[in-house]
C-alpha positions in Angstrom: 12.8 4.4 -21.0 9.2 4.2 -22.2 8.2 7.1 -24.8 4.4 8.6 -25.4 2.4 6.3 -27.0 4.1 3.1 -25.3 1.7 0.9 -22.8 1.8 -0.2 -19.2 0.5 -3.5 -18.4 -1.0 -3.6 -15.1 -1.8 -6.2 -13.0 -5.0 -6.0 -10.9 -8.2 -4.3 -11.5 -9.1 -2.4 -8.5 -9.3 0.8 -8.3 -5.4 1.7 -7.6 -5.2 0.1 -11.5 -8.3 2.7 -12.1 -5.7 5.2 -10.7 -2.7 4.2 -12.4 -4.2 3.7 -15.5 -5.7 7.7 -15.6 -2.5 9.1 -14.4 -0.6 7.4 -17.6 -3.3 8.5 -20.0 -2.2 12.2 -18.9 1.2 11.7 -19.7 0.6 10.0 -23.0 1.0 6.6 -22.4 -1.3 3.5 -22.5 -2.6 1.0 -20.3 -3.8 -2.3 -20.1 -5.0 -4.5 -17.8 -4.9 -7.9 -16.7 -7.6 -8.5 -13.5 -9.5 -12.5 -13.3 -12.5 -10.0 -11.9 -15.0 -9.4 -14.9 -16.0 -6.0 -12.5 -13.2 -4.5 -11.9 -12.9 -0.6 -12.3 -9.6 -0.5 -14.2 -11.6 -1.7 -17.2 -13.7 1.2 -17.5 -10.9 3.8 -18.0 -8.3 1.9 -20.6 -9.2 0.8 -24.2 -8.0 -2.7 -23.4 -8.0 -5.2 -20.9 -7.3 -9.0 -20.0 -10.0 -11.2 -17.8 -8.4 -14.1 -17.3 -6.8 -16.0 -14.2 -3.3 -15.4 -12.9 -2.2 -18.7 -13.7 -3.9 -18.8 -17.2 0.1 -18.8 -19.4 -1.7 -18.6 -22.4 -3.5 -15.6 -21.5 -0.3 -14.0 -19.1 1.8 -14.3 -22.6 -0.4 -12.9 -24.8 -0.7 -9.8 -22.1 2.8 -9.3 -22.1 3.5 -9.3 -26.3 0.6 -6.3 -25.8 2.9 -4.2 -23.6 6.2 -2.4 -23.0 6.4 -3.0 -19.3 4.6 -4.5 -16.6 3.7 -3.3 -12.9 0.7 -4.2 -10.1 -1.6 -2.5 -8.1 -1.5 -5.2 -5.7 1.5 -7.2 -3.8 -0.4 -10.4 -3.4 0.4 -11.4 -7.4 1.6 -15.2 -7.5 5.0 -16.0 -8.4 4.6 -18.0 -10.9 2.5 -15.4 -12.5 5.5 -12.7 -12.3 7.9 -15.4 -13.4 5.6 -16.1 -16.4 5.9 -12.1 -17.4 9.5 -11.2 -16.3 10.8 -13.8 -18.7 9.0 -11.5 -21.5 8.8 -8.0 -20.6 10.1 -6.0 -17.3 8.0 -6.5 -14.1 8.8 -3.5 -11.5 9.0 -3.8 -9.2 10.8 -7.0 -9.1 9.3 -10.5 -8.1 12.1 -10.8 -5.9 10.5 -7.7 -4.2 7.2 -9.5 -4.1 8.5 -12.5 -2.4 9.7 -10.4 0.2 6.9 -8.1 0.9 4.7 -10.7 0.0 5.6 -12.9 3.5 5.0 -11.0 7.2 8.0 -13.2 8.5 10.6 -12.5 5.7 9.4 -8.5 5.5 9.8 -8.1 9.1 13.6 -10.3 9.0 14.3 -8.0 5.7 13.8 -4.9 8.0 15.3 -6.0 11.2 18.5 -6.9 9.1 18.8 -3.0 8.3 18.6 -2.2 12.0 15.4 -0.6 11.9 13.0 -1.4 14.6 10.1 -3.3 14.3 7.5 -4.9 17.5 9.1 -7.9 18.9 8.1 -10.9 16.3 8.1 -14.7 16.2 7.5 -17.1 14.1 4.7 -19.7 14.6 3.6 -22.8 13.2 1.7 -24.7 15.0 -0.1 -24.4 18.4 3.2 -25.7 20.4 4.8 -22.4 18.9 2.4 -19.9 19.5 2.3 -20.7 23.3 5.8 -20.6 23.3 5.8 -17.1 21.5 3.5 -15.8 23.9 5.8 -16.7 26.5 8.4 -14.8 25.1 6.7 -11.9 23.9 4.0 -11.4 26.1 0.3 -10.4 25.7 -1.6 -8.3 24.7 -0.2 -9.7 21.2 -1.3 -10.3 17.5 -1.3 -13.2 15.8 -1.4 -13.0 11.9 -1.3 -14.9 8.7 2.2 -14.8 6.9 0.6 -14.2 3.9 -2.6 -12.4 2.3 -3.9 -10.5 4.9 -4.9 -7.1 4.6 -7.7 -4.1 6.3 -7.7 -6.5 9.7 -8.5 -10.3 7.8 -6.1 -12.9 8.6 -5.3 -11.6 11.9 -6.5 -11.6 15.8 -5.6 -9.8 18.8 -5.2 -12.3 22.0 -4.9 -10.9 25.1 -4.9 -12.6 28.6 -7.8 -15.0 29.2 -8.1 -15.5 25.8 -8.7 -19.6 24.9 -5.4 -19.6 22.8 -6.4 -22.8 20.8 -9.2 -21.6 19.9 -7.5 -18.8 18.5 -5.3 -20.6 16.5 -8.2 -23.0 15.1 -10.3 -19.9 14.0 -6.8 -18.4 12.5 -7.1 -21.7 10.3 -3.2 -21.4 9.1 -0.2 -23.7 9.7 2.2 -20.2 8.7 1.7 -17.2 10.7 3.3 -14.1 13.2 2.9 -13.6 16.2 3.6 -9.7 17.0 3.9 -7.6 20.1 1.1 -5.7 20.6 2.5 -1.8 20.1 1.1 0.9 22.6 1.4 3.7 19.8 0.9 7.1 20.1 -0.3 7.3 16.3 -0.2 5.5 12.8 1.7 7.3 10.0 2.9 6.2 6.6 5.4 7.6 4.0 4.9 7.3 0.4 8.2 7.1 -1.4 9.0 7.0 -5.0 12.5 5.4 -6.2 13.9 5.8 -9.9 15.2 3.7 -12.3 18.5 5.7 -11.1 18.4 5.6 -7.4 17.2 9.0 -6.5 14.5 8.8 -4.0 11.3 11.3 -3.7 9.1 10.9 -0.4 5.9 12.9 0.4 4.5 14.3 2.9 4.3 12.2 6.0 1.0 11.2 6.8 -1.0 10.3 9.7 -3.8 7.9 9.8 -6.9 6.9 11.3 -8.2 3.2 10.8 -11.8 2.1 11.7 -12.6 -1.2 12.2 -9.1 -2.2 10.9 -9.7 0.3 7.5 -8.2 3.3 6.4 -11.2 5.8 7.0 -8.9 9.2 7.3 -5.2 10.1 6.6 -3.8 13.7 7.0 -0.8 15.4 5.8 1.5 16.6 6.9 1.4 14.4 10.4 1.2 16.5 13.5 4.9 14.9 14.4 8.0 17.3 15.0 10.2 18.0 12.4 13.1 15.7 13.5 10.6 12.4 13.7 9.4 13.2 10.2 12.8 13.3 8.9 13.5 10.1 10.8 10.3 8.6 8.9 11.2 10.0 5.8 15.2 8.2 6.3 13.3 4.9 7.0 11.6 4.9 3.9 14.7 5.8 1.6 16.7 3.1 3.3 14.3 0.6 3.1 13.6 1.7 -0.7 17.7 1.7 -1.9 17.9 -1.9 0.2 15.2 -3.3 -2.2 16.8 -1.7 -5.5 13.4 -0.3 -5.7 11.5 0.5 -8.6 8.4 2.7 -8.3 6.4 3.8 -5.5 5.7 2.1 -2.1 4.2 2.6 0.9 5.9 2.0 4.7 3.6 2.3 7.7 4.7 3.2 11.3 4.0 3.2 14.5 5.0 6.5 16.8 6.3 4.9 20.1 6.8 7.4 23.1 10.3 6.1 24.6 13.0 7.6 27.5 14.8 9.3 24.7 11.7 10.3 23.2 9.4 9.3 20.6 10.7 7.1 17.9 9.2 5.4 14.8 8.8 1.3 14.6 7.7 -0.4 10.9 4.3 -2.1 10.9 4.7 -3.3 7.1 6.1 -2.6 3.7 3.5 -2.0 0.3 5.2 -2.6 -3.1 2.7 -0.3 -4.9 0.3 2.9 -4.5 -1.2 3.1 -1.1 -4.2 4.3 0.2 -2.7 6.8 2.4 -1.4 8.4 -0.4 -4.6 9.2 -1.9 -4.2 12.6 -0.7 -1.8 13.6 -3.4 -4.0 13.1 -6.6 -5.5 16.7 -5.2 -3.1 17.7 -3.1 0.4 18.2 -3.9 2.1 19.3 -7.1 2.2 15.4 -8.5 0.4 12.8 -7.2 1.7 9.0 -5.3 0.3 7.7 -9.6 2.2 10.1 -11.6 5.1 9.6 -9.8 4.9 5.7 -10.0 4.0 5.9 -13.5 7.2 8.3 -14.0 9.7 5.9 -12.3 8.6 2.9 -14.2 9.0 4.9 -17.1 12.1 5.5 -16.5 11.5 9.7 -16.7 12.8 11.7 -13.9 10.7 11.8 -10.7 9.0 14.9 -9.4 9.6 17.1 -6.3 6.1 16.9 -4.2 5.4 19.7 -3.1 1.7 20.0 -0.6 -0.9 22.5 -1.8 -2.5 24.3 1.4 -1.8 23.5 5.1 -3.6 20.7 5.4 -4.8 17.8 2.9 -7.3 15.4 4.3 -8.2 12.6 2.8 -11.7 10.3 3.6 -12.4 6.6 2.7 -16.4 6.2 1.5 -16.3 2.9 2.9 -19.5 0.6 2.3 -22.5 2.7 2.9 -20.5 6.0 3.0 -21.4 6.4 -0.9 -24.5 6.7 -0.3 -23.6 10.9 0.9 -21.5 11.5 -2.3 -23.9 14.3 -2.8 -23.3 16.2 0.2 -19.4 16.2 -0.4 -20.1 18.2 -3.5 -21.1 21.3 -1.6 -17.8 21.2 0.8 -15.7 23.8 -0.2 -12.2 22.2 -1.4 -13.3 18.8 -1.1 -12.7 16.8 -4.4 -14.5 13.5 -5.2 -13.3 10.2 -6.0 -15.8 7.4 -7.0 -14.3 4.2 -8.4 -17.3 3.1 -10.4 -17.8 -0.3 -8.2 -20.7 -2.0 -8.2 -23.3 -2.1 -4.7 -22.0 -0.7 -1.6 -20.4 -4.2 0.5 -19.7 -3.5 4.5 -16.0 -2.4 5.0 -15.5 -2.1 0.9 -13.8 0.8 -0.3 -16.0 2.5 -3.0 -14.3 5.9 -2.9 -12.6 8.8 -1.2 -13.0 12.6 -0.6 -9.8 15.1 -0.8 -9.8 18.1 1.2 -7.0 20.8 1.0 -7.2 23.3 3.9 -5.4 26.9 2.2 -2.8 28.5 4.5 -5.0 31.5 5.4 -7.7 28.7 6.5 -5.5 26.7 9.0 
């Protein structure tokens, strides 16, 4: 159990890092962080930080003799790099985690083994394989990169017609999945905290809006009845206790109409903070950071609890930064600017909280 006055090491610079890092400070702990980007927005809020490269030892050990513990605002860390720190000071979550999150193939075997549904799946290597997935599976379909793929890159929908070696070429892996396209009714995600001791907190489900593969809008609670939410809310806790868990993580779903009704199916597992959870730094009683910060910590978790009817939140993506201003004026809108540099096409440089009161809805 960390103490006030103890530091977090954090790996990653972006602006979950920013996020993490501000909700220790309130709580009375430190941060630091290690990022190989020179820019990165976690620098600007802690009093130290490491710029170095993920495989630089030298650097990783002198990091860790800085710190009490050690946790990521990313999944994609290397192994060797978490091997490197875990010999020297707690990583949670675990790099054992990480190697399972970290691989589309493994996550989605991981959650079929705990007989929880997932779109029909194959592995593919080669371009032998992939026409044989797709004559199993079907198309429409998507074909992604095992690894290090996220917001839509290192992916590709085929559907009939489409010049399937071509596809593969311009996919430019020898490791990917091929994944049955899912005719959803909507996206949602939970955000779930797990303690040191095993007792699991989850948040509001969410529902979400992606443009052009990106987060742009997530609301809370989901307009979902009562009995799916609890059903989403169960996935998350028993994907959470199956992991030994540590911390806070993000599952997204798909809602699937079927005979019996509508149903949930896992789209993918995040080891860390999400996006869609960027709702609760305004609006609920402890925010998605706090409560990762707490569980690491070892302190007890808090009960969420949603503030208003409704909580919105909005991605500035790109050029959206530009109308900070206006969101000023909104009554009950919060902003959130991450303190990047020039506005880049699909980068996210900040978000807006909105928290509709009861008497408003």
């Amino acid at each position: 159990m960390l103490k006030p006055g103890d530091t977090i090491g954090i790996l990653g610079g972006g602006q979950l890092g920013r996020m993490l890092a501000m909700a220790a400070a309130r709580l009375g702990l430190k941060c630091q962080v290690f990022s190989p980007d020179p820019d990165s927005p976690a620098f600007d809020v802690v009093q130290h930080a490491t710029c170095a490269e993920f495989a630089d030892v030298e650097a990783l050990e002198l990091f860790a003799n800085d710190v009490d513990i050690i946790t990521y605002e990313f999944e994609n860390v290397p192994s060797a790099t978490a091997l490197v720190l875990a010999a020297r000071r707690p990583v949670l979550p675990s790099q054992k985690i990480l190697e399972t999150t970290q691989d589309r193939l493994i996550e989605k075997d991981f959650i079929t083994r705990l007989g929880i549904g997932t779109a029909d799946y194959a592995d593919v290597s080669s371009v032998e394989t992939l026409h044989a997935a797709i004559a199993r599976i079907g198309l429409p379909a998507v074909i992604k990169t095992r690894r290090f793929g996220y917001d839509g890159k290192g992916q590709a929908m085929i559907r009939e017609g489409d010049d399937i070696d071509q596809v593969w070429e311009d996919l430019g892996t020898k490791s990917a999945i091929l994944e049955a396209f899912v005719p959803f009714e909507r996206e949602i995600s939970v955000i779930a905290a797990r303690s040191c001791d095993g007792h699991v907190e989850c948040f509001d489900v969410t529902e979400n809006e992606h443009r052009d593969h990106i987060l742009k809008i997530s609301r809370a609670p989901a307009a979902i009845p009562a009995e799916l939410a609890a059903e989403a809310r169960s996935v998350a806790e028993k994907i959470a206790h199956a992991l030994n868990y540590v911390g806070v993580l993000g599952v997204e779903m798909f809602v699937v109409e079927t005979k019996n009704g509508p149903t949930v199916l896992v789209n993918e597992i995040a080891p860390r903070v999400h996006n869609s959870g960027h709702w609760t730094l305004d609006g609920a009683s402890i925010s998605q950071f706090e409560q990762h910060i707490r569980a690491i910590a070892g302190w007890p978790l808090g009960k969420p609890i949603r503030h208003g009817a409704v909580v919105t939140m909005t991605n500035l993506i790109g050029d959206d930064i530009l109308s900070y201003e206006e969101w000023l004026t909104v009554p009950g809108a919060t902003v959130h600017l991450y303190g990047k540099g020039p506005p880049r096409p699909g980068r996210k440089m900040g978000h807006v909280t909105e928290v509709v009161p009861a008497d408003r809805k």
